[in-house]
ZABA-746764 format. One record per residue (C-alpha): residue number from 0; z, x, y. Coordinates in steps of 0.05 Angstrom, whole numbers, m for minus. Each point is the difference from the previous one (the first is absolute). Layout:
BEGIN
[NUM [Z X Y]];
...
END
This chain:
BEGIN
[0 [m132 m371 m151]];
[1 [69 m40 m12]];
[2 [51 m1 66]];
[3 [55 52 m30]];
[4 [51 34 34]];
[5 [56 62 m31]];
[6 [70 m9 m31]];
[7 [41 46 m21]];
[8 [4 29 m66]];
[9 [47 61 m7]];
[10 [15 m1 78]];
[11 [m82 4 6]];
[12 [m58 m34 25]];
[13 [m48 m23 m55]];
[14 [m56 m49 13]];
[15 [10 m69 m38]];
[16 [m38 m60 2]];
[17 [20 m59 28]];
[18 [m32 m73 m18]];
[19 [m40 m34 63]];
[20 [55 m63 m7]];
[21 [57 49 24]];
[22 [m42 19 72]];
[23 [m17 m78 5]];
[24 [72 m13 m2]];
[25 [21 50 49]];
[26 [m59 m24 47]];
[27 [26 m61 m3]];
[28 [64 22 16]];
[29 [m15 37 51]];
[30 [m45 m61 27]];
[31 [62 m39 3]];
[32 [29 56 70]];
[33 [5 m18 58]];
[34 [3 62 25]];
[35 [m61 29 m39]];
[36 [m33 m65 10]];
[37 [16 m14 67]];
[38 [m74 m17 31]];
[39 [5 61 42]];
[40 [m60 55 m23]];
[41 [41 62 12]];
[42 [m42 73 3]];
[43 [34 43 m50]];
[44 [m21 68 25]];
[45 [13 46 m61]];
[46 [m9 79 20]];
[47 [m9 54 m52]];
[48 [m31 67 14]];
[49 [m80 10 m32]];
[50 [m55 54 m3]];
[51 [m41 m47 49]];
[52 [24 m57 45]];
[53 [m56 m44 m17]];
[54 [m33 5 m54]];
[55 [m50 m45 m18]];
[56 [32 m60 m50]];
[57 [61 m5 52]];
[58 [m23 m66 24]];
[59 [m15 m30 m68]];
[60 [68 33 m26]];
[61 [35 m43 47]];
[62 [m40 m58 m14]];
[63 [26 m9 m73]];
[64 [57 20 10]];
[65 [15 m62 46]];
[66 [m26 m42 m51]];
[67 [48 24 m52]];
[68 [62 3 53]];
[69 [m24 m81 28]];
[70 [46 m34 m47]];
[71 [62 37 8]];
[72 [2 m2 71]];
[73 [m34 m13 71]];
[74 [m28 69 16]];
[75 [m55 53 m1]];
[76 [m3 70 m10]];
[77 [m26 50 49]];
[78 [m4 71 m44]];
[79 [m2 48 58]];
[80 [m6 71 m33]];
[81 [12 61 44]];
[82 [m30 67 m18]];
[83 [50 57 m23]];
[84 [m10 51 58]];
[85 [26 m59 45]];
[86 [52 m43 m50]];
[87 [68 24 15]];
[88 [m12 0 76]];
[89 [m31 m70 12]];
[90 [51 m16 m59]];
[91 [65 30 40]];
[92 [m46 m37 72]];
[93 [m3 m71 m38]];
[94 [80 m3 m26]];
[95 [21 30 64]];
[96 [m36 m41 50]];
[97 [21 m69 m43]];
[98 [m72 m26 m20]];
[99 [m1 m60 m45]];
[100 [m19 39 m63]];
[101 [17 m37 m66]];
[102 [6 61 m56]];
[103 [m4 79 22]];
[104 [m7 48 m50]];
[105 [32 69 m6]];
[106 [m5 59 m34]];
[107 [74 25 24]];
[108 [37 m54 m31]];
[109 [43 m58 44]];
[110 [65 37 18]];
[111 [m19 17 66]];
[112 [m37 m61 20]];
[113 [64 m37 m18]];
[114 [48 52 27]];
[115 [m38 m7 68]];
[116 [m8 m83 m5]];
[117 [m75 4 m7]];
[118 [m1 m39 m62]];
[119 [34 m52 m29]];
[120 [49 m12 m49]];
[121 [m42 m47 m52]];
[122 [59 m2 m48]];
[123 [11 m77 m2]];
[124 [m70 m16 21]];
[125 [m19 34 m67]];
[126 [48 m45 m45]];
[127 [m42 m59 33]];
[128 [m68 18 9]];
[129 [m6 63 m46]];
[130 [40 m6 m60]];
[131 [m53 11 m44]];
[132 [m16 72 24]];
[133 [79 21 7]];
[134 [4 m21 m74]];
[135 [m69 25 m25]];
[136 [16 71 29]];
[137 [72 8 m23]];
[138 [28 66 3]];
[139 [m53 25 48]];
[140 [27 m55 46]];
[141 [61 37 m3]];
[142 [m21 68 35]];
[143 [m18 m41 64]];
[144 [64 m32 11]];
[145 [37 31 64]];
[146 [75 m21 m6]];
[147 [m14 m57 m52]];
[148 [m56 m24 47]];
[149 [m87 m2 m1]];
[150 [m39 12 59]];
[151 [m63 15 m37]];
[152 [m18 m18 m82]];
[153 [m40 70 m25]];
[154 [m72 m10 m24]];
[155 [m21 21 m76]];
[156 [m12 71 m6]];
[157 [19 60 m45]];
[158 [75 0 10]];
[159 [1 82 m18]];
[160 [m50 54 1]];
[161 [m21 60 m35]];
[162 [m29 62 30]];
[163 [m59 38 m23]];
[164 [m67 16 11]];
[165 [m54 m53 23]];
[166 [m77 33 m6]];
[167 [m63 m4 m15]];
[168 [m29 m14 m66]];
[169 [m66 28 3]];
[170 [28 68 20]];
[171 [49 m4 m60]];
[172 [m57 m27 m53]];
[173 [m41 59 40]];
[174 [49 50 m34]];
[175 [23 m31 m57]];
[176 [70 m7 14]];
[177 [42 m55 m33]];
[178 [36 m34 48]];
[179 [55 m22 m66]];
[180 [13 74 m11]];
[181 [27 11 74]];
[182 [71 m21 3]];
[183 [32 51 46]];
[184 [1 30 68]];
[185 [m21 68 m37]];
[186 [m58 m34 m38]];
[187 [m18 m35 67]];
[188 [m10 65 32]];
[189 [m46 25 m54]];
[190 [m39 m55 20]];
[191 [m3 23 63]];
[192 [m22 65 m19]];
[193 [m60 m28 m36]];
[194 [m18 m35 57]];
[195 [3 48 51]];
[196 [m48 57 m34]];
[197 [m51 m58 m22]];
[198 [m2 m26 65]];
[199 [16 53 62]];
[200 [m30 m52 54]];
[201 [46 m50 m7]];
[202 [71 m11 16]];
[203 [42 m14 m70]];
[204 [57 m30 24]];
[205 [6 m42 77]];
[206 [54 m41 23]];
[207 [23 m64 m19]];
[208 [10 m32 61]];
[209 [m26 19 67]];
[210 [49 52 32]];
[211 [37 17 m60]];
[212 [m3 63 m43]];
[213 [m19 11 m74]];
[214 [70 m5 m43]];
[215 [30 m57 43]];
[216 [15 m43 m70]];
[217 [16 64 m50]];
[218 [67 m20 2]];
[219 [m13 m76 m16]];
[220 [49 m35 m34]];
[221 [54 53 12]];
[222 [42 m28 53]];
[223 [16 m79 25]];
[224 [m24 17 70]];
[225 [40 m37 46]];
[226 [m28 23 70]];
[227 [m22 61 23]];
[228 [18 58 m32]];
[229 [56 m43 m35]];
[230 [m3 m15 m76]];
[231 [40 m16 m57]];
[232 [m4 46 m61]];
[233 [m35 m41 m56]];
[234 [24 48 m59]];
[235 [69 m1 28]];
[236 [59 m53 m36]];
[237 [34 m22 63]];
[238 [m34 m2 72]];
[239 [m6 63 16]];
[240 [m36 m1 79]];
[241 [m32 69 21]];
[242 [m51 27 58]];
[243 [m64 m3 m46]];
[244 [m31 64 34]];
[245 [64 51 m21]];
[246 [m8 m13 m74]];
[247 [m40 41 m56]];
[248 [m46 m49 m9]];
[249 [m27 m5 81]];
[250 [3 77 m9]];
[251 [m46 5 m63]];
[252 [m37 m40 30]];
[253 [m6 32 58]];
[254 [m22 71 m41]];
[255 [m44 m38 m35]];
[256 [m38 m14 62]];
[257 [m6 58 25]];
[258 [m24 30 m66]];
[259 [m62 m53 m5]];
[260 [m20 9 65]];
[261 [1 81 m8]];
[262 [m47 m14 m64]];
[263 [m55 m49 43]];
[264 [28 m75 m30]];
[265 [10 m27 65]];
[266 [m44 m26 59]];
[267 [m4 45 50]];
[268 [22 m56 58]];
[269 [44 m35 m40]];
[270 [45 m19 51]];
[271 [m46 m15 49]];
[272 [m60 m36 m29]];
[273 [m13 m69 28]];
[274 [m43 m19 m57]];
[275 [41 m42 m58]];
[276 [0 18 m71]];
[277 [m44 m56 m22]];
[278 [m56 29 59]];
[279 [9 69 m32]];
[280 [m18 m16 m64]];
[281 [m56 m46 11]];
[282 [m26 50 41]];
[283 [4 52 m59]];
[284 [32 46 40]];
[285 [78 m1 m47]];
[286 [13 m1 m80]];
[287 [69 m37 17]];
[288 [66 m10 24]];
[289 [76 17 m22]];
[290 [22 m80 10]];
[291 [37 m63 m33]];
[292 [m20 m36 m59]];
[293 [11 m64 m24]];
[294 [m51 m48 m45]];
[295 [m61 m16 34]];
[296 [0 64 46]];
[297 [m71 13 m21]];
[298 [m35 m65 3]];
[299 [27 6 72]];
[300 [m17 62 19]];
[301 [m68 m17 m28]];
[302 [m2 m63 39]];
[303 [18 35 59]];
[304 [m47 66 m4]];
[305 [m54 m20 m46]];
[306 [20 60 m47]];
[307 [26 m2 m66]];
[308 [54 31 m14]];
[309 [58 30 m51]];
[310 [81 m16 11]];
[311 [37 57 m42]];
[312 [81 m10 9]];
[313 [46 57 m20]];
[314 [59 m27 55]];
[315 [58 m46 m11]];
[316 [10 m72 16]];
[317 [61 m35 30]];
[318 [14 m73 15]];
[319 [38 10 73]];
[320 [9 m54 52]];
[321 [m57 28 49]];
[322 [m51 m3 m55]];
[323 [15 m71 2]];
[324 [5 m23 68]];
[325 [m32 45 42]];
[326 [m56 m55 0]];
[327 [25 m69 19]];
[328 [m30 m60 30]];
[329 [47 m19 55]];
[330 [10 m54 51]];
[331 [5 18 73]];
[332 [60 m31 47]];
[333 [m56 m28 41]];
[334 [m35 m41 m57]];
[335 [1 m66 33]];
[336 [m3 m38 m74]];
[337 [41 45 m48]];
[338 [3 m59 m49]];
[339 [m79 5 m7]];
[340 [m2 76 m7]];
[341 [45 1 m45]];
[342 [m30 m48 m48]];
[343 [m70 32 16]];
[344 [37 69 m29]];
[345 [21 m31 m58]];
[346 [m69 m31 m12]];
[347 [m34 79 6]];
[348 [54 21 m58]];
[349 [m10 m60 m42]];
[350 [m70 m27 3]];
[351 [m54 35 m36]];
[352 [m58 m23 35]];
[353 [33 22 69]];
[354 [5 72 m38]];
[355 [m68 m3 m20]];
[356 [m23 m14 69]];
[357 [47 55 40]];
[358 [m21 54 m64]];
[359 [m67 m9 m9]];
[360 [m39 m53 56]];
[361 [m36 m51 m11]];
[362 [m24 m15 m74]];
[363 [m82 1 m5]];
[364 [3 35 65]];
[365 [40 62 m2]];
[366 [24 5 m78]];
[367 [m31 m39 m67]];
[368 [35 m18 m62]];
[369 [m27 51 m58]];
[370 [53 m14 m52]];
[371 [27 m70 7]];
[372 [39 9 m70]];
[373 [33 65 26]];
[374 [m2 m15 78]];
[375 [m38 48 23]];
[376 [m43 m1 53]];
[377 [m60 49 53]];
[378 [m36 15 46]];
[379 [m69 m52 1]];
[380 [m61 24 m5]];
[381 [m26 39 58]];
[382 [71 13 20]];
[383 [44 55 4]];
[384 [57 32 33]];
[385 [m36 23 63]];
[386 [m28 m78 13]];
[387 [52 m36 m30]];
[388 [26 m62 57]];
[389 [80 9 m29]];
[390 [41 55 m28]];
[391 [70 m2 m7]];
[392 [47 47 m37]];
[393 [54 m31 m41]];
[394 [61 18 37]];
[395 [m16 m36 52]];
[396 [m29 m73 m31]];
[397 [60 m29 m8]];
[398 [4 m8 m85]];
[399 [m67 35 m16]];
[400 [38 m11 m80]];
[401 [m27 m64 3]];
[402 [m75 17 12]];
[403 [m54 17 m43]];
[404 [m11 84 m21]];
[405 [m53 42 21]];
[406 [m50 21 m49]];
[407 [5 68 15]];
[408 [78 m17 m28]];
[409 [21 m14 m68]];
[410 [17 m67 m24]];
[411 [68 m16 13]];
[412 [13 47 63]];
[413 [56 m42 18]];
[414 [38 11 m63]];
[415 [m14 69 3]];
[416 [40 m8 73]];
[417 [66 m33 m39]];
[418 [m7 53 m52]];
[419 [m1 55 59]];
[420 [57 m27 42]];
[421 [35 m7 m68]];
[422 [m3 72 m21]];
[423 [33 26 66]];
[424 [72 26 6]];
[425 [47 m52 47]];
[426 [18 40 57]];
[427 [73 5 10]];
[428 [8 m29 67]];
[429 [m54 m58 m24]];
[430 [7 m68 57]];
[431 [35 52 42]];
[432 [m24 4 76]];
[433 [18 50 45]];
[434 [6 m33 72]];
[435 [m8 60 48]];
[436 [29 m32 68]];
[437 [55 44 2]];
[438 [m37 66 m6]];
[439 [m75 m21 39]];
[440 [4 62 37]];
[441 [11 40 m44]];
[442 [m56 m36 m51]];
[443 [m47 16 62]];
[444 [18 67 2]];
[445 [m14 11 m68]];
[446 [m54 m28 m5]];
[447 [m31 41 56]];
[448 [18 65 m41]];
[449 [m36 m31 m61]];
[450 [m57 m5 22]];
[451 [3 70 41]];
[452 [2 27 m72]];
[453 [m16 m40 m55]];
[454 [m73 m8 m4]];
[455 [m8 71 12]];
[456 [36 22 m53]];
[457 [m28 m51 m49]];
[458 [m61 30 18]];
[459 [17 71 m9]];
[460 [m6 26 67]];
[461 [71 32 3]];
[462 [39 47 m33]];
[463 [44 m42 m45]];
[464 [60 40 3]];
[465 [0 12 82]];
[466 [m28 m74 15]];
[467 [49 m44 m40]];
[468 [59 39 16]];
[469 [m26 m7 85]];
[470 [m15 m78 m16]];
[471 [73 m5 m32]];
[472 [38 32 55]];
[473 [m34 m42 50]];
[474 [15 m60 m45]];
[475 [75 20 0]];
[476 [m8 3 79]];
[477 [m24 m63 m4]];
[478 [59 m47 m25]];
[479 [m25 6 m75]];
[480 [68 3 m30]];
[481 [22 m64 42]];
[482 [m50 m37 m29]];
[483 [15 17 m65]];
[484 [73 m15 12]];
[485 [m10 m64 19]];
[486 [m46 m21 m53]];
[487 [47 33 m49]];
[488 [57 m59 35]];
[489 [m54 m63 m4]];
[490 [m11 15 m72]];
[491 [75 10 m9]];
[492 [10 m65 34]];
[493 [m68 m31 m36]];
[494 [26 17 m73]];
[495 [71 m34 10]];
[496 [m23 m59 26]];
[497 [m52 m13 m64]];
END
């Protein structure tokens, strides 16, 4: 497969190809450094979080990928891969404690990092060493500037989200329902129904994500959330900030909850269970989950539980500034080579081979080539997702646009990604980031409410009308309205200074 890497095209990424001549040249360039090539073998410990800390093709991972980085600069690459339950504390342990760590991802965007000098500021590092990537992302680049300046450059993922529906096929072929004729929450629910007389023993609907409740993304793409309990009103002309849990929406939500969990749609535990979505269903023991959608959502889910499964949206999608750069690549203050980091970043988000290798493994090994005219590639023979050596999701590879498709995709997944982000309404605060130093304690505080109350009511385990209005009040207690008063004055300030 030919070295390509994305430009934009309508403010979005789109693969392109890119002749072999063009990578020589900026080998060569990069040759020509004497700080890339300066004779010194620097580690470049890259941490991302993982379903497994070591699995299997980790060595041989990092073994190509030092042949591909060699003639750019003096360095190797140690992929060290920490396991979710454990990621944000040994993440928070590394950046506090100052280890020499080259890239650290997150999942919670860089403001804070930056705000508490954990990271650096990579904007003129990028104009040298990463100038490709800056200008191959665009307008996405935008939404992780802080003040003007980059302390992380986002990786390729679906830059909005639809809600829905995510279960199994079988059960839906079982009862001959056509997944193209449900396209509301109402249809969804007859769905439901189905399912729960044809199959008592199971559990219809479980949660999402371990320790949440049922309904958590109903309300996706209503609101540009801006922290806790804070969002921006997507339908709304000007910026109109609110306390997401006194609205309509959080409230019919709310009822809605309560009502599928009186009628037997929800797990039992929901709030409780320990075991993931993925180990529910390959266990047989759930039809599904309310969740997000995006292209791809079932070849991954399939990847990850070995069940196939159905993605039926009836929510809305926005294009807000935390889809975008909630997950960054950034570099740490402690990074004893920044230069090198930096270029090795760019390298992840422009170097198809390096996508390849972070996606899907090593080739032969861990993934084939099925359809070299369409890209697509599998599993080899004998192999599967339970003995697979590498599995990566997307959001987290650095530019998985510039790797091959899964078979179990269509051709032309990653167009089908431009065409998503495309069709999704700009939110009206988009590049906007709310920097919550002024009002921590009170972000704690709310944040403790939240999640007092939320899960349990997007489970419906409480009375909707008695809960939301006891998880409001104690919001209000809480400093809620100072929050939203001083977001209301940074996007005041933010909007006159564009």
């Amino acid at each position: 497969m030919k070295k390509r890497w994305v430009k934009t095209a309508s403010w979005l990424l789109a693969a392109s190809t890119v002749f072999g001549c063009c990578m020589t040249g900026m080998a060569e360039e990069a040759a020509a450094d004497p700080i890339l090539k300066d004779g010194e073998m620097t580690s470049l410990r890259v941490v991302f979080p993982g379903g497994t800390s070591s699995p299997a093709s980790l060595e041989a991972v990092e073994e190509r990928l030092n042949e591909i980085i060699a003639p750019y600069m003096d360095a190797t690459v140690d992929l060290e891969i920490l396991e979710w339950g454990v990621f944000s504390d040994q993440q928070n342990l590394m950046l506090s404690s100052g280890e020499d760590v080259a890239l650290m991802f997150t999942f919670t965007s860089s403001r804070n990092y930056a705000a508490s000098n954990q990271v650096r500021d990579i904007t003129e590092l990028c104009e040298t060493y990463a100038g490709d990537a800056v200008e191959a992302f665009g307008r996405y680049m935008d939404a992780c500037r802080i003040d003007g300046k980059l302390y992380g450059l986002p990786t390729f993922h679906e830059y909005t989200k639809d809600s829905g529906l995510i279960c199994r096929t079988d059960i839906l072929e079982e009862l001959g329902i056509d997944p193209e004729t449900v396209t509301s929450w109402e249809d969804i629910e007859a769905v439901l129904a189905k399912v729960k007389e044809a199959h008592p023993e199971m559990n219809v609907l479980s949660p999402v994500e371990v320790g949440s409740g049922i309904l958590d993304y109903y309300n996706e793409g209503k609101f540009d959330v801006l922290t806790d309990g804070i969002g921006v009103r997507m339908d709304a002309d000007t910026a109109e900030v609110v306390n997401m849990y006194d609205t309509p929406e959080f409230m019919e939500l709310a009822k809605l909850a309560y009502d599928w969990n009186q009628k037997g749609y929800f797990m039992a535990d929901a709030t409780t269970v320990t075991d993931t979505r993925q180990d529910l269903l390959a266990a047989g023991s759930t039809f599904g989950y309310i969740g997000q959608i995006h292209p791809g959502t079932a070849t991954q889910e399939l990847k990850n539980s070995g069940v196939p499964v159905t993605t039926i949206t009836v929510g809305s999608r926005a294009l807000t500034t935390g889809n975008v750069n909630f997950a960054q690549y950034m570099v740490p203050t402690a990074c004893q080579t920044p230069e090198k980091a930096v270029k090795l970043l760019d390298l992840m988000l422009t170097d198809s081979e390096i996508a390849n290798l972070l996606m899907y493994g090593v080739e032969g090994t861990d993934y084939v080539v099925k359809d070299e005219a369409n890209a697509i590639v599998g599993y080899p023979e004998g192999v599967d997702s339970s003995s697979v050596g590498w599995n990566n999701e997307t959001w987290l590879a650095g530019n998985g646009a510039l790797a091959y498709v899964w078979e179990s995709d269509e051709p032309g997944l990653w167009d089908r990604y431009q065409e998503f982000n495309d069709s999704a309404k700009l939110s009206p605060v988009y590049g906007f980031t709310f920097n919550t130093e002024n009002v921590k304690t009170e972000i704690t505080a709310i944040s403790n409410v939240i999640k007092k109350y939320k899960a349990v009511i997007c489970a419906g385990y409480s009375e909707p009308e008695e809960a939301v209005a006891q998880m409001v009040d104690e919001l209000n207690d809480s400093g809620i309205e100072n929050v939203i008063a001083e977001a209301k004055a940074q996007i005041e300030s933010w909007q006159a200074a564009k």
